[in-house]
NUROZA-667534 format. One record per atom (N, C-alpha, C): x, y, z; residue in three letters. Coordinates in steps of 0.2 Angstrom, whole numbers, plus 5000, padded with zeros to 4 digits. Layout:
% NUROZA-667534
XYZala/...
***
This chain:
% NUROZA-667534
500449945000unk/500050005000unk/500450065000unk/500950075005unk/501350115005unk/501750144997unk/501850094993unk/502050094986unk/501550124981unk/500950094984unk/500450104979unk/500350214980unk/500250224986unk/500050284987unk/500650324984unk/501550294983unk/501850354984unk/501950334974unk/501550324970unk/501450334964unk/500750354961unk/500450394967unk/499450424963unk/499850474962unk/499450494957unk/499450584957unk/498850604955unk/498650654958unk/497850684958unk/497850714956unk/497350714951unk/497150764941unk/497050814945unk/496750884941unk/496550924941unk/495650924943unk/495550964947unk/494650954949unk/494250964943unk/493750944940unk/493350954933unk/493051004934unk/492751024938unk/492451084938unk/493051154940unk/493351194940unk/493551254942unk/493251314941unk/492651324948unk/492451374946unk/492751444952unk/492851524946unk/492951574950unk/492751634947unk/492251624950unk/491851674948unk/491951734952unk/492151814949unk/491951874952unk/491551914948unk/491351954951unk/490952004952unk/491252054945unk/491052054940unk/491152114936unk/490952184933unk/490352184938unk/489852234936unk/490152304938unk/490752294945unk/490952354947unk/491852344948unk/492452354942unk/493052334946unk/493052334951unk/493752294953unk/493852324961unk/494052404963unk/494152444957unk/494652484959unk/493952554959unk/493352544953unk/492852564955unk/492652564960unk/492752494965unk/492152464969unk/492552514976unk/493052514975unk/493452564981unk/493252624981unk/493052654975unk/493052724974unk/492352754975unk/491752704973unk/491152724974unk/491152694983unk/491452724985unk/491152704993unk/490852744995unk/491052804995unk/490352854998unk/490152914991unk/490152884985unk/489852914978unk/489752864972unk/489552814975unk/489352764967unk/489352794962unk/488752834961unk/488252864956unk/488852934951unk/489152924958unk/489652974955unk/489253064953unk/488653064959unk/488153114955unk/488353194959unk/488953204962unk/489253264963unk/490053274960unk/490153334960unk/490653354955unk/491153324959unk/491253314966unk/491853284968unk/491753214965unk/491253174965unk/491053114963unk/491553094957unk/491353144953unk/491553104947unk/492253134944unk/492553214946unk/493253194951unk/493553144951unk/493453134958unk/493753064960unk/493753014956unk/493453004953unk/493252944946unk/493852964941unk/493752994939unk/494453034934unk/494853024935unk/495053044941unk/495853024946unk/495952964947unk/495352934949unk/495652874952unk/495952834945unk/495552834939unk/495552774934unk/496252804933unk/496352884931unk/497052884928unk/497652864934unk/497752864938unk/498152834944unk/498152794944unk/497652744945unk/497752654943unk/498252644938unk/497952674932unk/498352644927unk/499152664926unk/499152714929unk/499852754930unk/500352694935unk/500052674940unk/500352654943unk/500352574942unk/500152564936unk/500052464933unk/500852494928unk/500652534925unk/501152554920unk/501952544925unk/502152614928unk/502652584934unk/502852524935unk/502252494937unk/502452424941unk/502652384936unk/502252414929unk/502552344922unk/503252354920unk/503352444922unk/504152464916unk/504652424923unk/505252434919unk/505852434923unk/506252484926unk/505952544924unk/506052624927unk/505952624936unk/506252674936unk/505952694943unk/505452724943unk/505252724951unk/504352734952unk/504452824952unk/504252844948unk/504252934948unk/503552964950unk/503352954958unk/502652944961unk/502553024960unk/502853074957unk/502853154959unk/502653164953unk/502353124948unk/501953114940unk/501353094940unk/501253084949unk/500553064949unk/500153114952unk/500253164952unk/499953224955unk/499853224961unk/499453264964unk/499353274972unk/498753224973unk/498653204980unk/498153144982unk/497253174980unk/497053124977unk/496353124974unk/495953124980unk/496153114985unk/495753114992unk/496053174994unk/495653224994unk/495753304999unk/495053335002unk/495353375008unk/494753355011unk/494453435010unk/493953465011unk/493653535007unk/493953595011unk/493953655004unk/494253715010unk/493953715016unk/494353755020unk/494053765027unk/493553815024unk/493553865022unk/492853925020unk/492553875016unk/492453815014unk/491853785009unk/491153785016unk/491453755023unk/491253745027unk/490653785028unk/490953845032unk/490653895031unk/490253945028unk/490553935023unk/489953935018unk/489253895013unk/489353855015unk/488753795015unk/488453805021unk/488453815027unk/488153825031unk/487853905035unk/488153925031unk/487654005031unk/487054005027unk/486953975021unk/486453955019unk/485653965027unk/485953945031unk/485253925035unk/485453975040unk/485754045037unk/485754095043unk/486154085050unk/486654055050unk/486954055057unk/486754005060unk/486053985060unk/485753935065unk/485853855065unk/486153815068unk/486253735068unk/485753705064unk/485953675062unk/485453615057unk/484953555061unk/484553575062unk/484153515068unk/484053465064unk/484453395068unk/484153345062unk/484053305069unk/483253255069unk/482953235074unk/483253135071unk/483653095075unk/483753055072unk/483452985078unk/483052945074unk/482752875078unk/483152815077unk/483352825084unk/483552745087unk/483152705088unk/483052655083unk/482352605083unk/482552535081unk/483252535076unk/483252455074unk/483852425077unk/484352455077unk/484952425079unk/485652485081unk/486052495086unk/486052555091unk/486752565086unk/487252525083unk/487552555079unk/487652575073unk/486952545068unk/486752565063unk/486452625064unk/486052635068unk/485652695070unk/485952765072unk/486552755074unk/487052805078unk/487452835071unk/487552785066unk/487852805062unk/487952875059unk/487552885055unk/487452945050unk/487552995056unk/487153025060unk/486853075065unk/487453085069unk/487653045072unk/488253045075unk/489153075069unk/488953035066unk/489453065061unk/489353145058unk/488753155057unk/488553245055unk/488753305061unk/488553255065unk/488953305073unk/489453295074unk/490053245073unk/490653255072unk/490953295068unk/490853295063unk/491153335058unk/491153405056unk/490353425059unk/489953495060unk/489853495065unk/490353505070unk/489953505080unk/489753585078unk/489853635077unk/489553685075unk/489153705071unk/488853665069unk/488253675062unk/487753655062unk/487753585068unk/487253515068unk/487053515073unk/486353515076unk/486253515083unk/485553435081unk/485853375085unk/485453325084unk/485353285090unk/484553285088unk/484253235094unk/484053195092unk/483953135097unk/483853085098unk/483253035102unk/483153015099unk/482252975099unk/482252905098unk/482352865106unk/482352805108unk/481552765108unk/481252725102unk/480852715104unk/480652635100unk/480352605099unk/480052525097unk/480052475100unk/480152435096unk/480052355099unk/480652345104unk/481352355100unk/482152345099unk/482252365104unk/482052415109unk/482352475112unk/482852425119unk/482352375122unk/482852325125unk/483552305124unk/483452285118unk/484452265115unk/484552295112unk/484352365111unk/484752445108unk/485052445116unk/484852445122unk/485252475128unk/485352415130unk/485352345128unk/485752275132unk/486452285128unk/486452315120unk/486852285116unk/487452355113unk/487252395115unk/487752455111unk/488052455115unk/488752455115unk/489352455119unk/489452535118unk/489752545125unk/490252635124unk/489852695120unk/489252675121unk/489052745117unk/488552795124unk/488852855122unk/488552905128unk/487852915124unk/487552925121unk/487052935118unk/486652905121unk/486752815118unk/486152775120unk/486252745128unk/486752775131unk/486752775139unk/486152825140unk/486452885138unk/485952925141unk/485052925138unk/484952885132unk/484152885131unk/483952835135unk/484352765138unk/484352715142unk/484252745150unk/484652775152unk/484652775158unk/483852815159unk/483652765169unk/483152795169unk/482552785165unk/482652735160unk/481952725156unk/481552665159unk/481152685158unk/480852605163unk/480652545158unk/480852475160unk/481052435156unk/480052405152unk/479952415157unk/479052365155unk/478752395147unk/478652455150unk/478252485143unk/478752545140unk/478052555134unk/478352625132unk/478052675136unk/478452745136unk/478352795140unk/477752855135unk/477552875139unk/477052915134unk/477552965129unk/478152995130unk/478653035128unk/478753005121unk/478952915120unk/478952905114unk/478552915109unk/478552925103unk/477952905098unk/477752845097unk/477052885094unk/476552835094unk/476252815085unk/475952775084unk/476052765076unk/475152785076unk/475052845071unk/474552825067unk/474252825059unk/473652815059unk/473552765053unk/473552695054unk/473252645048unk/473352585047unk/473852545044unk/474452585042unk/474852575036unk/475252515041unk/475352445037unk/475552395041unk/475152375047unk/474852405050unk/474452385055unk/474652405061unk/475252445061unk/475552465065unk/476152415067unk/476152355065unk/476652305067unk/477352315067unk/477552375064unk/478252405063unk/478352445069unk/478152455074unk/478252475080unk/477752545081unk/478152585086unk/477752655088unk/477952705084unk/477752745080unk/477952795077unk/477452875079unk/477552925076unk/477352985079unk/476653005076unk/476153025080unk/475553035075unk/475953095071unk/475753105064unk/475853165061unk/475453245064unk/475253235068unk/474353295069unk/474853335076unk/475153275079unk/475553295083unk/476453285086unk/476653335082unk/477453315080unk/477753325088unk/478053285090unk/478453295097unk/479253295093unk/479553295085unk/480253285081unk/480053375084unk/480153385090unk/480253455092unk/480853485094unk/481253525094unk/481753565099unk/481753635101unk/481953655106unk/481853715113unk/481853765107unk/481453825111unk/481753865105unk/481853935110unk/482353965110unk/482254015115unk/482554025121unk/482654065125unk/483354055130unk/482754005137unk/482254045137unk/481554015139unk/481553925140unk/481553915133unk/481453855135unk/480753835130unk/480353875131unk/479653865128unk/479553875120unk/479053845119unk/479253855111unk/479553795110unk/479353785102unk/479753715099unk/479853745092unk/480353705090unk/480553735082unk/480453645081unk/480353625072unk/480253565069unk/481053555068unk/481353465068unk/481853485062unk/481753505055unk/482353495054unk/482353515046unk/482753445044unk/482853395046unk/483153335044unk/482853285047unk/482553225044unk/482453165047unk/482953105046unk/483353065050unk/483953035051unk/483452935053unk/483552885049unk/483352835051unk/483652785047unk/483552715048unk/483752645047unk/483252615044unk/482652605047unk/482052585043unk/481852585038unk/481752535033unk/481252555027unk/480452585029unk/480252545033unk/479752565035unk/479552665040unk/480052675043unk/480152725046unk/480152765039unk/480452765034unk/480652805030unk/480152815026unk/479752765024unk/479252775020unk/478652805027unk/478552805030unk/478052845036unk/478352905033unk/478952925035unk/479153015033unk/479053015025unk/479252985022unk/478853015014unk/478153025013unk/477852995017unk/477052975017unk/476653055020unk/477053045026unk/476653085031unk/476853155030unk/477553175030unk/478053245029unk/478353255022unk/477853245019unk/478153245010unk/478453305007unk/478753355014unk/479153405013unk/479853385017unk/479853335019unk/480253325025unk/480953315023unk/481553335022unk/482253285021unk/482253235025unk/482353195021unk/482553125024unk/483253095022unk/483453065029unk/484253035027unk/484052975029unk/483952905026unk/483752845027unk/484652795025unk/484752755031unk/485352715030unk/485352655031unk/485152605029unk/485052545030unk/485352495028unk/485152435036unk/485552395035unk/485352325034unk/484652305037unk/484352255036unk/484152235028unk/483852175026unk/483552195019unk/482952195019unk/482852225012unk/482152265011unk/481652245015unk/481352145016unk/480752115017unk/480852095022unk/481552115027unk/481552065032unk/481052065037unk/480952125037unk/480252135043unk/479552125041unk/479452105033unk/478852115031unk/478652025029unk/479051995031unk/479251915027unk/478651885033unk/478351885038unk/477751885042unk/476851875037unk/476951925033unk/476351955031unk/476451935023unk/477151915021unk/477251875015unk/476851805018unk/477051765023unk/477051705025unk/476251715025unk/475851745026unk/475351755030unk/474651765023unk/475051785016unk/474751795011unk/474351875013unk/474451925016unk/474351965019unk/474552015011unk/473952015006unk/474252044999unk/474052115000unk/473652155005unk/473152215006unk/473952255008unk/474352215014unk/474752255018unk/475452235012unk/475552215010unk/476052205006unk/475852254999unk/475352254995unk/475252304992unk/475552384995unk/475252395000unk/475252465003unk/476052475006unk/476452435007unk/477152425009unk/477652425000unk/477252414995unk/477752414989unk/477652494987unk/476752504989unk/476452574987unk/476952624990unk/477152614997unk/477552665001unk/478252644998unk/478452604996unk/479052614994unk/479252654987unk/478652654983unk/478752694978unk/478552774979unk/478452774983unk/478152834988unk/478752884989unk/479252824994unk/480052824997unk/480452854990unk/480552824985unk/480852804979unk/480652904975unk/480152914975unk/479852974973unk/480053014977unk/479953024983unk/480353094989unk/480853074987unk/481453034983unk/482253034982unk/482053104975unk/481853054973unk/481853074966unk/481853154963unk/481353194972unk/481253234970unk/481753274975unk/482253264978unk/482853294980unk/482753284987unk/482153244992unk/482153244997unk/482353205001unk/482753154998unk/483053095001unk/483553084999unk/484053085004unk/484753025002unk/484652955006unk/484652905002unk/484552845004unk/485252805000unk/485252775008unk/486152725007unk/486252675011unk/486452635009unk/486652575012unk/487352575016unk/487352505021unk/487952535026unk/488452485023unk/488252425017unk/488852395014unk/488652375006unk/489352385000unk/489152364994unk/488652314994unk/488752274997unk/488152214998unk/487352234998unk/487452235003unk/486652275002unk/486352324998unk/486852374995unk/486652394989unk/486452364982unk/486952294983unk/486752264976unk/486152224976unk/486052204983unk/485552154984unk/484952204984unk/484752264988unk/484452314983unk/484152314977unk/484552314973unk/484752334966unk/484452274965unk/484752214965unk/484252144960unk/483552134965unk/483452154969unk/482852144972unk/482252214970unk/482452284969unk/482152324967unk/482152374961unk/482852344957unk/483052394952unk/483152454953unk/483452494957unk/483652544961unk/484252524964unk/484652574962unk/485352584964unk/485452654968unk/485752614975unk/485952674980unk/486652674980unk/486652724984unk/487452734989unk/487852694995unk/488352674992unk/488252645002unk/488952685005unk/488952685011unk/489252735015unk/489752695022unk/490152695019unk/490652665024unk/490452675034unk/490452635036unk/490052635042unk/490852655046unk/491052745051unk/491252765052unk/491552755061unk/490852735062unk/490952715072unk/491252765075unk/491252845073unk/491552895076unk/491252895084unk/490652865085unk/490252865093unk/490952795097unk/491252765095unk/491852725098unk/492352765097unk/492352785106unk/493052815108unk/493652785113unk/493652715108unk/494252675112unk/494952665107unk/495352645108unk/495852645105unk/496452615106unk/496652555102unk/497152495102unk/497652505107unk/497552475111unk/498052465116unk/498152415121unk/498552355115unk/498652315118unk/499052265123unk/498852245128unk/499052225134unk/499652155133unk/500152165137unk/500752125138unk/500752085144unk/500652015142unk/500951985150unk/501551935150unk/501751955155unk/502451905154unk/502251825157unk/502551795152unk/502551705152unk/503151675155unk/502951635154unk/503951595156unk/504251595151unk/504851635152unk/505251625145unk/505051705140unk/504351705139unk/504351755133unk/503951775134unk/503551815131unk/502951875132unk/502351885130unk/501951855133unk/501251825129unk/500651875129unk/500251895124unk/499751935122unk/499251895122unk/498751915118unk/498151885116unk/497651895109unk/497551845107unk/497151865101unk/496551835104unk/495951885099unk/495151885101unk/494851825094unk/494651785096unk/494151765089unk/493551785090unk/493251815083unk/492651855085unk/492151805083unk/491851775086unk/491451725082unk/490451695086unk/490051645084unk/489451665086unk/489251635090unk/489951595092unk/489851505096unk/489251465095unk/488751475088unk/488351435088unk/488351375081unk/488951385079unk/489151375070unk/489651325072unk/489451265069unk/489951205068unk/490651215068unk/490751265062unk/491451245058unk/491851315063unk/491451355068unk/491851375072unk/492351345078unk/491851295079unk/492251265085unk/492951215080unk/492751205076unk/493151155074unk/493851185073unk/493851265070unk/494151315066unk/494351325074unk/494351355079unk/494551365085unk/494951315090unk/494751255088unk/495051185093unk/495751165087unk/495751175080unk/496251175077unk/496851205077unk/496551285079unk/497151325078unk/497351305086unk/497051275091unk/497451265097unk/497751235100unk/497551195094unk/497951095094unk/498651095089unk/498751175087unk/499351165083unk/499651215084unk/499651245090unk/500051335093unk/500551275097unk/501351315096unk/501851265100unk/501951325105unk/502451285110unk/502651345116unk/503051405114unk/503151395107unk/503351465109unk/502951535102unk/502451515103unk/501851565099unk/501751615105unk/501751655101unk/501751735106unk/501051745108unk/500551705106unk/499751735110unk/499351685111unk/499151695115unk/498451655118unk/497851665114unk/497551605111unk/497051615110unk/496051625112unk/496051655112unk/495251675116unk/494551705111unk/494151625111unk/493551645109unk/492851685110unk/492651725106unk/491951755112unk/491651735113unk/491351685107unk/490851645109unk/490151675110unk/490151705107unk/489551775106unk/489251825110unk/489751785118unk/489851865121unk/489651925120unk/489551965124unk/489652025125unk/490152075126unk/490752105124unk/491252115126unk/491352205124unk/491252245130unk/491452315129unk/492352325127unk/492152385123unk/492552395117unk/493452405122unk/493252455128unk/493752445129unk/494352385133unk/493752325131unk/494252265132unk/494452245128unk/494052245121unk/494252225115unk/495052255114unk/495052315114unk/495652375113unk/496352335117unk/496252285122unk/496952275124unk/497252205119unk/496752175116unk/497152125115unk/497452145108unk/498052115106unk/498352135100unk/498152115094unk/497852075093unk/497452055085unk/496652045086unk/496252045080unk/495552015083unk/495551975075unk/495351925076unk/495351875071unk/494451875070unk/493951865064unk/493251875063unk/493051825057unk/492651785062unk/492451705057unk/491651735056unk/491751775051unk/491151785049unk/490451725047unk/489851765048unk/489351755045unk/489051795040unk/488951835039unk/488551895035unk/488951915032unk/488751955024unk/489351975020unk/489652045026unk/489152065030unk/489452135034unk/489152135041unk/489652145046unk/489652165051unk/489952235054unk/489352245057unk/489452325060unk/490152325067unk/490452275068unk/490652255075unk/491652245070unk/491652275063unk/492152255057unk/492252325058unk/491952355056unk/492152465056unk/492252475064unk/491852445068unk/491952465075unk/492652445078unk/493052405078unk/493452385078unk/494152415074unk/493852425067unk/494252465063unk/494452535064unk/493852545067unk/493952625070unk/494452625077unk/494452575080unk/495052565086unk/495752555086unk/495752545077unk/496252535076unk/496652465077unk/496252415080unk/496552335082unk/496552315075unk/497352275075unk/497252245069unk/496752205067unk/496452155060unk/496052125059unk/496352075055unk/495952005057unk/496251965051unk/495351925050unk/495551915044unk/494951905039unk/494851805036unk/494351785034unk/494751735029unk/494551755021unk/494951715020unk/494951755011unk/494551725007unk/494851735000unk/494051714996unk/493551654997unk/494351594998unk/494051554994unk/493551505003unk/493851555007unk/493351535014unk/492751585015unk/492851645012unk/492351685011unk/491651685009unk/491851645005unk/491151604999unk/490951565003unk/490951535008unk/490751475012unk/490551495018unk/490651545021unk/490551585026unk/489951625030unk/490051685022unk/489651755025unk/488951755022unk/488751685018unk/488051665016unk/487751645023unk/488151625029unk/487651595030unk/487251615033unk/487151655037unk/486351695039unk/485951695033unk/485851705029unk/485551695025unk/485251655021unk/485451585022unk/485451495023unk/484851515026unk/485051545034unk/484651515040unk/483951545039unk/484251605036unk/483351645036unk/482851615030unk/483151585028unk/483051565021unk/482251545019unk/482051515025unk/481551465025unk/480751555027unk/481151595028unk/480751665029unk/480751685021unk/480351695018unk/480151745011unk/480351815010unk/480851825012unk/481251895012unk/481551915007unk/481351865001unk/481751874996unk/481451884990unk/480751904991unk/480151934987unk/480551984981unk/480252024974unk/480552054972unk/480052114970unk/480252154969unk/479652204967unk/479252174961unk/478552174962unk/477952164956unk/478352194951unk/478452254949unk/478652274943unk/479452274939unk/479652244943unk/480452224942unk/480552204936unk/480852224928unk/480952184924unk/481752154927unk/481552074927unk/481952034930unk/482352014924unk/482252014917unk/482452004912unk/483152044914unk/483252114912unk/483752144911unk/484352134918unk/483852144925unk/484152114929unk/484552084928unk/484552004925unk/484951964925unk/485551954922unk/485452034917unk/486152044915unk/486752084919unk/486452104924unk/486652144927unk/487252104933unk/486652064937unk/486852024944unk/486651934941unk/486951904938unk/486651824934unk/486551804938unk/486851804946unk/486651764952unk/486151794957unk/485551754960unk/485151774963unk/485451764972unk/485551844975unk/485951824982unk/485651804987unk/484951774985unk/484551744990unk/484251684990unk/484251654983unk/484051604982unk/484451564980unk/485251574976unk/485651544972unk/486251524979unk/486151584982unk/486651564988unk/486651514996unk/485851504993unk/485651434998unk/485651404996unk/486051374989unk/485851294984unk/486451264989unk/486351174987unk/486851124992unk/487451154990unk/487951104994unk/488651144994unk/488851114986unk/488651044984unk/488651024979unk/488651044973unk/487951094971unk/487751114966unk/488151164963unk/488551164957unk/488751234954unk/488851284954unk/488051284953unk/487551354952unk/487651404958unk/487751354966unk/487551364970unk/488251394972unk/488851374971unk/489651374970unk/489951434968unk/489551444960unk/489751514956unk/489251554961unk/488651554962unk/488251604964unk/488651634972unk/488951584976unk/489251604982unk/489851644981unk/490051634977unk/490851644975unk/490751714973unk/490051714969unk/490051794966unk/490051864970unk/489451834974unk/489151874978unk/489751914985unk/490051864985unk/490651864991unk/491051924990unk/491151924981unk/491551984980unk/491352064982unk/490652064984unk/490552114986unk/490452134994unk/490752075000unk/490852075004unk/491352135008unk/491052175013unk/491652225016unk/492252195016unk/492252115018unk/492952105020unk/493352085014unk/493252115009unk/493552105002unk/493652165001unk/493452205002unk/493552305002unk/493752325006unk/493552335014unk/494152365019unk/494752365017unk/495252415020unk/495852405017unk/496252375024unk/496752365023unk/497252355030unk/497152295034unk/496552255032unk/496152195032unk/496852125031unk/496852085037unk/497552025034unk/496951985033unk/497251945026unk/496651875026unk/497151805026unk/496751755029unk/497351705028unk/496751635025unk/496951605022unk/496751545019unk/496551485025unk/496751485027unk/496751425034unk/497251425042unk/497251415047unk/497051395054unk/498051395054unk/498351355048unk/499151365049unk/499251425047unk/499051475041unk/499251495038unk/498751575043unk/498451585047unk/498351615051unk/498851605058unk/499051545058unk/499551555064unk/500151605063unk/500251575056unk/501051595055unk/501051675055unk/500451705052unk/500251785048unk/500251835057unk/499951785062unk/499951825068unk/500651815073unk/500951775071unk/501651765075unk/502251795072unk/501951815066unk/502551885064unk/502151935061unk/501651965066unk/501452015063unk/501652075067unk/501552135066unk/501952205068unk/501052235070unk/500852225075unk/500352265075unk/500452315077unk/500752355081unk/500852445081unk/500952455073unk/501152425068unk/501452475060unk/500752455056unk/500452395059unk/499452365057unk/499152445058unk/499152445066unk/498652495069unk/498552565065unk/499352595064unk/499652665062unk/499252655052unk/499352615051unk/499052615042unk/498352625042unk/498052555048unk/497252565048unk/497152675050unk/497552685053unk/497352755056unk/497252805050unk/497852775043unk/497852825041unk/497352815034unk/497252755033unk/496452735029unk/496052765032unk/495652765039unk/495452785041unk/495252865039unk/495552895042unk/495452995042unk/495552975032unk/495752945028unk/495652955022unk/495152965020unk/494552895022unk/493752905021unk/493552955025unk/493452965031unk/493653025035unk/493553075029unk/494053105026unk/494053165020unk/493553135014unk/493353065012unk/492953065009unk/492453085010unk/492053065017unk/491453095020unk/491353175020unk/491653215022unk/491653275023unk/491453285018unk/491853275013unk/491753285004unk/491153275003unk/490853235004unk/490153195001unk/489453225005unk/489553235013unk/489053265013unk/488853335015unk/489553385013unk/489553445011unk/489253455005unk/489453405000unk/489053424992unk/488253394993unk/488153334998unk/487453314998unk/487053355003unk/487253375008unk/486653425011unk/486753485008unk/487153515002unk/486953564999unk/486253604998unk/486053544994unk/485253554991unk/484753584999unk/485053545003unk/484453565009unk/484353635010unk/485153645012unk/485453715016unk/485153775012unk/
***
């Protein structure tokens, strides 16, 4: 036997499939992060820049010459005069921009946008905050470090709602979407006056909901709206799919095109919080949004990790970020433990879906993430701390970040708009992200669809991101890795998109101001 084995040689696999994503390069797919549409003059700028700079720099990389980077012109990422500032917001007379933002689905999706406008504009943006629905319980079990949702939490009483929250009226949904604000009587109020008395309206409606969103286009058909979502379209309406509930499901497609028209007419920006969810979007409703790199400026902790001395040498820690409820994480976890020798510089520690406040994240040196979903909000959170990240890479990716989506699967979330022409669709995105990505692990179709889709995964776009192939090859990347020179590059990615933001929504609140 032993003779017989050391004379096999194994063919080539018959099927070799690798599929990517061609609708958008890579190098587009980095550039549209907070300007797909490319629909402001910085937008399409940067497009210009970008594509002539790639090729400059493929060019370089293919001659034999030296790199003459000082031909490349100054950096396509610049962040706006300091008088642009200033000037866009005089528009509204000296006075702060009241943008009223509802914490209702999930505490760091929600925080996002409104927290980032008050970062950037602490003098120009004055934003309140309105804790109210079904979630509000794991908005305050679940948001780690955030002074905002302490303070809407604190002192609230757990049983019910308070009368202070909004209340929903009309029939629209049945109200099943939680409490929302009768229209007759707006509490979206702030002080007005040294008094106190008196209320002035926003002038910005800040949310995460489709369903919220579509209320403000319905009911405030004057209102700016900034909708950023993260869930998909049916997740909350897949009830009333199951249910054949065709009255409520009309009036939910009716308000989306409701939603789709406030865009249309200059009073909505509506964006996703990852390329993912825009495309799926896009082949589910034919409509192409923005999506908007999730900043976590509300996390104010920062990498700093902890050393303890071992016997002998000097042992840290690495974090695996993982849901402890998935097979192939235990396996992935009891492997990499069974093959660490004595002299591997870090302790391995799983969370096991845990709960863990940020500033204990921040001391450990690495955070390694066995994803499920093409995106997680707890990827930017972390990125924003600056701890290094290791990721897996393609070809574990594909097998991975489907599977939440496996699980819900058996939920009708994956409905399509009635008037969809599905035909052109299909030249667009050939793979269906909801249904092609739940075939057996077997099936081809099911192979290519997952492999595709994958490429539009954040953890294929973040920058500064380590990916490793497997459990040895994960070992070796973290026992010679440099994390203070990791943390210092993510910092400076960072403030990059940073100047991207700025840019993007000084030319998009324009129209408001």
């Amino acid at each position: 036997p032993g003779d017989l084995r050391r004379h096999v040689t194994l063919g080539q696999p018959r099927v070799q499939i690798e599929e990517r994503a061609s609708r958008l390069p890579p190098v587009e797919r980095m550039n549209r992060a907070v300007d797909p549409m490319c629909v402001t003059k910085w937008g399409q700028t940067a497009r210009i820049v970008m594509e002539r700079r790639s090729k400059l720099i493929e060019e370089f990389i293919a001659g034999s010459f030296r790199h003459h980077w000082h031909t490349l012109g100054p950096s396509w990422v610049q962040g706006p005069p300091p008088d642009k500032v200033e000037r866009q917001f005089a528009k509204v007379g000296g006075e702060r921009l009241r943008v009223l933002a509802f914490v209702s689905v999930h505490g760091s999706l929600d925080l996002e946008i409104p927290s980032l406008l008050e970062y950037m504009f602490p003098a120009h943006v004055n934003v309140k905050y309105l804790l109210f629905g079904e979630h509000t319980d794991k908005i305050c079990g679940n948001t780690q470090d955030s002074a905002v949702v302490h303070g809407l939490c604190k002192g609230r009483p757990a049983e019910a709602a308070s009368e202070a929250e909004m209340k929903w009226s009309g029939t629209m949904f049945e109200g099943r979407s939680g409490q929302l604000l009768s229209p007759r009587n707006p509490s979206l109020l702030f002080p007005s006056g040294r008094d106190g008395e008196g209320a002035l309206p926003p002038q910005i409606i800040a949310c995460t909901s489709w369903i919220e969103g579509i209320w403000v286009a319905r009911y405030f058909p004057e209102m700016p709206l900034l909708l950023n979502f993260g869930p998909p379209l049916l997740l909350h309406m897949s009830k009333d799919i199951t249910n054949n509930r065709r009255d409520i499901m009309d009036d939910f497609w009716l308000g989306l095109d409701q939603l789709y028209a406030h865009a249309e007419r200059g009073l909505a920006i509506i964006s996703a919080e990852s390329l993912f969810r825009a495309e799926q979007l896009l082949f589910q409703s034919g409509i192409e949004v923005p999506f908007l790199r999730p900043m976590s400026v509300w996390v104010n902790t920062t990498y700093s990790p902890k050393m303890t001395a071992g016997p002998g040498h000097v042992v840290g820690q690495v974090l695996i970020h993982n849901r402890g409820r998935l097979r192939y994480e235990t396996f992935f976890i009891e492997s990499l433990k069974h093959m660490v020798g004595s002299a591997f510089k870090y302790d391995i520690v799983p969370q096991q879906g845990r709960l863990m406040p940020f500033a204990e994240i921040a001391k450990f040196h690495a955070v390694v993430i066995l994803p499920w979903s093409p995106e997680l909000c707890i990827l930017r959170n972390i990125f924003k701390m600056r701890v290094p990240l290791f990721v897996p890479g393609r070809s574990l990716l594909r097998n991975m970040v489907h599977v939440m989506n496996q699980r819900l699967m058996p939920t009708p979330y994956f409905k399509r708009h009635p008037r969809l022409n599905t035909e052109s669709m299909a030249h667009i995105h050939p793979y269906d992200p909801f249904l092609d990505t739940a075939r057996p692990a077997a099936d081809p179709r099911g192979v290519a669809a997952r492999t595709y889709w994958a490429e539009y995964s954040e953890f294929l776009l973040v920058p500064c991101l380590r990916h490793f192939v497997s459990a040895a090859d994960l070992l070796i990347s973290l026992h010679s890795m440099e994390g203070l020179k990791i943390s210092v590059q993510m910092r400076a990615a960072y403030l990059q998109d940073m100047q991207e933001m700025r840019s993007f929504w000084l030319d998009s609140l324009a129209n408001w101001l």
